[in-house]
C-alpha positions as CSV (number, residue, x, y, z in Angstrom):
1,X,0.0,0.0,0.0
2,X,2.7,2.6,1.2
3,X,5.2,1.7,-2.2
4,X,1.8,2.0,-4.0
5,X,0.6,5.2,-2.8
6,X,3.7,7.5,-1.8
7,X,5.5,8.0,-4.5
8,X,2.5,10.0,-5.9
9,X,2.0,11.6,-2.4
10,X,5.7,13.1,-3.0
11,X,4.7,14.1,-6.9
12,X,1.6,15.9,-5.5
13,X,3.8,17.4,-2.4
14,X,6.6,18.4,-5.2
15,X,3.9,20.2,-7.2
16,X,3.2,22.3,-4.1
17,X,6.7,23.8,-4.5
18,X,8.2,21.8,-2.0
19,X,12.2,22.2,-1.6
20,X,14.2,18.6,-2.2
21,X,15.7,19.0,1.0
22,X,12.7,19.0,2.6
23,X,10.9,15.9,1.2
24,X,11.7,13.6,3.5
25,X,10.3,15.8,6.2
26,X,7.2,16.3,4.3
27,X,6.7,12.9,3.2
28,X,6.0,11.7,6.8
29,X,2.6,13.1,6.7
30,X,1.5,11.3,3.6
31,X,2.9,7.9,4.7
32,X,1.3,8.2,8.4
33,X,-2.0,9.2,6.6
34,X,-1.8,5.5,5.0
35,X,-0.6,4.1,8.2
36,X,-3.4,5.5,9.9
37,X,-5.7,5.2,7.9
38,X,-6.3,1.0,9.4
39,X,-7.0,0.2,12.9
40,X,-4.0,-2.2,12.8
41,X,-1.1,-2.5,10.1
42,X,0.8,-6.3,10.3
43,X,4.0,-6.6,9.0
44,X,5.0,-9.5,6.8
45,X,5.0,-12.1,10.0
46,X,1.5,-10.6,11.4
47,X,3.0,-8.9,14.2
48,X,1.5,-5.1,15.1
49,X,3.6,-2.3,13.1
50,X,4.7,-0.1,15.3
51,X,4.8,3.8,14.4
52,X,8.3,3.7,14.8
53,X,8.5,1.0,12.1
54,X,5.9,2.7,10.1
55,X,8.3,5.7,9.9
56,X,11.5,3.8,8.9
57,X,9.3,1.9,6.3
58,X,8.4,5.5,4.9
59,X,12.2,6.5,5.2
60,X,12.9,3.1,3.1
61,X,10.5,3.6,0.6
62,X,11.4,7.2,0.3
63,X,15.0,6.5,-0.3
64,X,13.8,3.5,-3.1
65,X,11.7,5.8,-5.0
66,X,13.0,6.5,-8.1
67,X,15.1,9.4,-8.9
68,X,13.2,9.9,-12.3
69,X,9.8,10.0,-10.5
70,X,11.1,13.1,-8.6
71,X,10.6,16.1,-10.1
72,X,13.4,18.9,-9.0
73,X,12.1,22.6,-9.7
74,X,14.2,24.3,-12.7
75,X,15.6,27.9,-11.8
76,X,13.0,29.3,-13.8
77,X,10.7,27.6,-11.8
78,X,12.2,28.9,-8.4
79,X,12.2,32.3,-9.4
80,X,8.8,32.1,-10.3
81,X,8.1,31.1,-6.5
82,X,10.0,33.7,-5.0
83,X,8.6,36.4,-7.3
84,X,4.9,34.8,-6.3
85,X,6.1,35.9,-2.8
């Protein structure tokens, strides 16, 4: 569900002008929505997820997801941004 589901999270977050450096950060709040979104999550031997290996799992699949998928902002982009502000 999480591999499924966050990488367009990010794309959507990205979109939203989002710096690089602060993906990571951001992304949390997309991957606890799925994680929270059940009354329990199981991991692959049935045991309870905890959130603290929720999180990693969102760090992992972060770190997985595919350079190519993440769209950086061009300069012209950026100045656009700051000139919005």
């Amino acid at each position: 569900m999480l591999k499924a589901e966050l990488p367009a999270a990010l794309a959507h977050l990205q979109r939203g002008n989002i710096a690089p450096v602060d993906l990571a950060q951001a992304a949390i709040g997309p991957g606890m929505a799925i994680y929270t979104r059940y009354s329990k999550v199981l991991d692959a031997e049935g045991k309870a997820l905890t959130v603290r290996e929720a999180l990693a799992l969102i760090n992992q699949t972060l770190a997985k997801t595919p350079k190519a998928t993440l769209v950086y902002p061009t300069r012209r982009a950026k100045r656009a941004n700051r000139a919005a502000w």
